[in-house]
C-alpha positions as CSV (number, residue, x, y, z in Angstrom):
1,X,38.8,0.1,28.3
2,X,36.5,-2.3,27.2
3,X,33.1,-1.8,25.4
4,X,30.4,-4.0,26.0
5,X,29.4,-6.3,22.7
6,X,25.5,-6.4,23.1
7,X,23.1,-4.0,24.8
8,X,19.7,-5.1,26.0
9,X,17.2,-1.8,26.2
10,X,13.6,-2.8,27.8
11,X,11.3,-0.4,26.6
12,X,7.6,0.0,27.3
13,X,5.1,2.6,26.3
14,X,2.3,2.2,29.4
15,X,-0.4,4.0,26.3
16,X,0.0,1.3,23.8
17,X,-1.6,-2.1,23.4
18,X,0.6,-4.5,24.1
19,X,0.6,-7.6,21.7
20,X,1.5,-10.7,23.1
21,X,3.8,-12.7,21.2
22,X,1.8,-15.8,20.4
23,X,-0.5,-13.3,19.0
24,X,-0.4,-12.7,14.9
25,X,-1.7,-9.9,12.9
26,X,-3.1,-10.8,10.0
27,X,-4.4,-8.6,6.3
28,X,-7.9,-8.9,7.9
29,X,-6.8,-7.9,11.4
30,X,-5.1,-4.6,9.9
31,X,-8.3,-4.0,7.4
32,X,-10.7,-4.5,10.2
33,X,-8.6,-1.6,12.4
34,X,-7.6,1.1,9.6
35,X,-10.5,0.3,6.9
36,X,-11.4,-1.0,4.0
37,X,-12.0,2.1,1.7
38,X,-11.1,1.0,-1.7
39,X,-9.7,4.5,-3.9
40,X,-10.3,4.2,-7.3
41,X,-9.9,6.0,-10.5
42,X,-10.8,5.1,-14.2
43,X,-8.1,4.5,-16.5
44,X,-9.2,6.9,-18.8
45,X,-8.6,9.7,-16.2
46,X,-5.4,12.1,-16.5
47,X,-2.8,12.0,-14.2
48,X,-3.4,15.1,-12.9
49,X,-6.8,14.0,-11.8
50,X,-5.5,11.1,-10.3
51,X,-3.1,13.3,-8.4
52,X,-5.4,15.5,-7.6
53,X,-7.3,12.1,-5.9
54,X,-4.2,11.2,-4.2
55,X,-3.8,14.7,-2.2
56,X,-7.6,14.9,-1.7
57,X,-7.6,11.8,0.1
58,X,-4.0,11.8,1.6
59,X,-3.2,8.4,-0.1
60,X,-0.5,6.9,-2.0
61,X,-2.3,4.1,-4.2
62,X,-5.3,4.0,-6.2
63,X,-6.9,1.1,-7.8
64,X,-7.4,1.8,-11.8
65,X,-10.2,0.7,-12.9
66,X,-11.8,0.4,-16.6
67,X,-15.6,1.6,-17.7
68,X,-16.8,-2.0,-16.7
69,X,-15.5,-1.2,-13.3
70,X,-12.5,-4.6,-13.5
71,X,-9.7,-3.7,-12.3
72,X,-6.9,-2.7,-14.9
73,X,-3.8,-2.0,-13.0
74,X,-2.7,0.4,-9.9
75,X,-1.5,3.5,-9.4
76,X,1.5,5.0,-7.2
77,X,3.0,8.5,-6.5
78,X,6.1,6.4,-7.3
79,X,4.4,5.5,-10.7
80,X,4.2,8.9,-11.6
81,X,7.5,10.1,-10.1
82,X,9.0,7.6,-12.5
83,X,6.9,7.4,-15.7
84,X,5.4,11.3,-15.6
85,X,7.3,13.7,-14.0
86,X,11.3,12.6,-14.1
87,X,10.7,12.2,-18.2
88,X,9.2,15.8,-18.2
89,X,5.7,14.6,-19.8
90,X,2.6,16.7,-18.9
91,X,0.1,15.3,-16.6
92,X,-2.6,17.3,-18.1
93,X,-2.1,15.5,-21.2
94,X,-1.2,12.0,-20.5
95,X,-3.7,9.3,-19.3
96,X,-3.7,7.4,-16.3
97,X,-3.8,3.9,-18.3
98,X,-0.4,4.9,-19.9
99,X,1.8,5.0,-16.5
100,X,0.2,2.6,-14.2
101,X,1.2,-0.6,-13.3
102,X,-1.0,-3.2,-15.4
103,X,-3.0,-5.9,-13.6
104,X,-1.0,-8.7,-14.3
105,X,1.8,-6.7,-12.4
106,X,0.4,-6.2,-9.3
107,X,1.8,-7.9,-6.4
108,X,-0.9,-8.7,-3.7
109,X,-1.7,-10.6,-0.9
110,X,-4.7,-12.1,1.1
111,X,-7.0,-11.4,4.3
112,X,-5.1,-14.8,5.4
113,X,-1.2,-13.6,4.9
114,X,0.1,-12.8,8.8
115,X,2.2,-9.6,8.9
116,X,5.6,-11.1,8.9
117,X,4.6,-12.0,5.4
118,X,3.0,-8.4,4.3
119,X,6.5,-6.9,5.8
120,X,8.9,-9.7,3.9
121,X,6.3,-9.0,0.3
122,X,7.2,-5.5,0.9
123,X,10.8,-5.6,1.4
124,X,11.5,-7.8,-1.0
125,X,9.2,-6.3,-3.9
126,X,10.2,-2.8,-2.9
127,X,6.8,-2.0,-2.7
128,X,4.9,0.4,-0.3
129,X,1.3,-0.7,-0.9
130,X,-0.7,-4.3,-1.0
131,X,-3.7,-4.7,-2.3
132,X,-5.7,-7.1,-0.1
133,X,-8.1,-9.6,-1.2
134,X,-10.5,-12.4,0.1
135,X,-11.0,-14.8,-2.4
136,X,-11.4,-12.8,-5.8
137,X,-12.6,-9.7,-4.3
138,X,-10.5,-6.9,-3.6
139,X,-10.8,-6.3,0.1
140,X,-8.8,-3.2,0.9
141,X,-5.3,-1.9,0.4
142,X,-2.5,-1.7,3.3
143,X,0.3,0.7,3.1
144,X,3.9,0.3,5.0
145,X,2.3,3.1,7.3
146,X,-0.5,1.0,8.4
147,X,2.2,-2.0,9.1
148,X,3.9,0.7,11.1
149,X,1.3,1.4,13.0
150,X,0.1,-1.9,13.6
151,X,3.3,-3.0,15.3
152,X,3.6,0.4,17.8
């Protein structure tokens, strides 16, 4: 008996848009569907706060920002996974500015990157969140979720 070496499935879904493929997504396109709501949090802040910020708002990134209001670094759940909880320090205790990722760390992308190159960023930064920006302001944040949804 003989199996066959390549299946074709064709699949559609009659209540989604369908997007045609000469059509690109772009950063903007996504911003301009989910939202640009920028979270943010001082550096200063504990890490429970900025928990606390991350549940209320049912995110996974916020922006760190300093009393000027630039932006100092960013903020994951996997940043504190890593540098708070798995060593067993207190969040109560220790400050946001000591476990985020520091500005000149931050991978990003702009309004102009189509989503072939958000997804490849992504992968290949093992990263689940992108800051946006157009120009030199910060424009938004897309997760992996929004690039998920996009593409259903």
């Amino acid at each position: 008996m003989q199996f066959p070496v390549h299946l074709t499935m064709n699949l559609t879904f009659p209540n989604l848009p369908q997007i045609k493929k000469e059509q690109y997504m772009y950063a903007k396109d996504i911003l301009d569907i989910k939202g640009r709501k920028i979270y943010s949090i001082l550096e200063d802040a504990t890490v429970y706060d900025a928990i606390a910020e991350l549940a209320k708002n049912k995110i996974g990134l916020l922006i760190i920002k300093n009393s000027t209001g630039t932006i100092t670094g960013v903020l994951s759940e996997r940043d504190i996974v890593r540098k708070c909880v798995h060593p067993k320090k207190d969040p109560v205790q220790m400050k946001v500015k000591e476990i985020m990722t520091p500005s000149k760390e931050i991978v990003m992308a702009t309004e102009e990157d189509d989503l072939q190159s958000l997804m490849n960023t992504m992968t290949e930064k093992r990263i689940r969140h992108l800051p946006i920006y157009d120009g030199m302001n910060l424009s938004g944040v897309i997760s992996i979720g929004d690039i998920i949804k996009t593409m259903l």
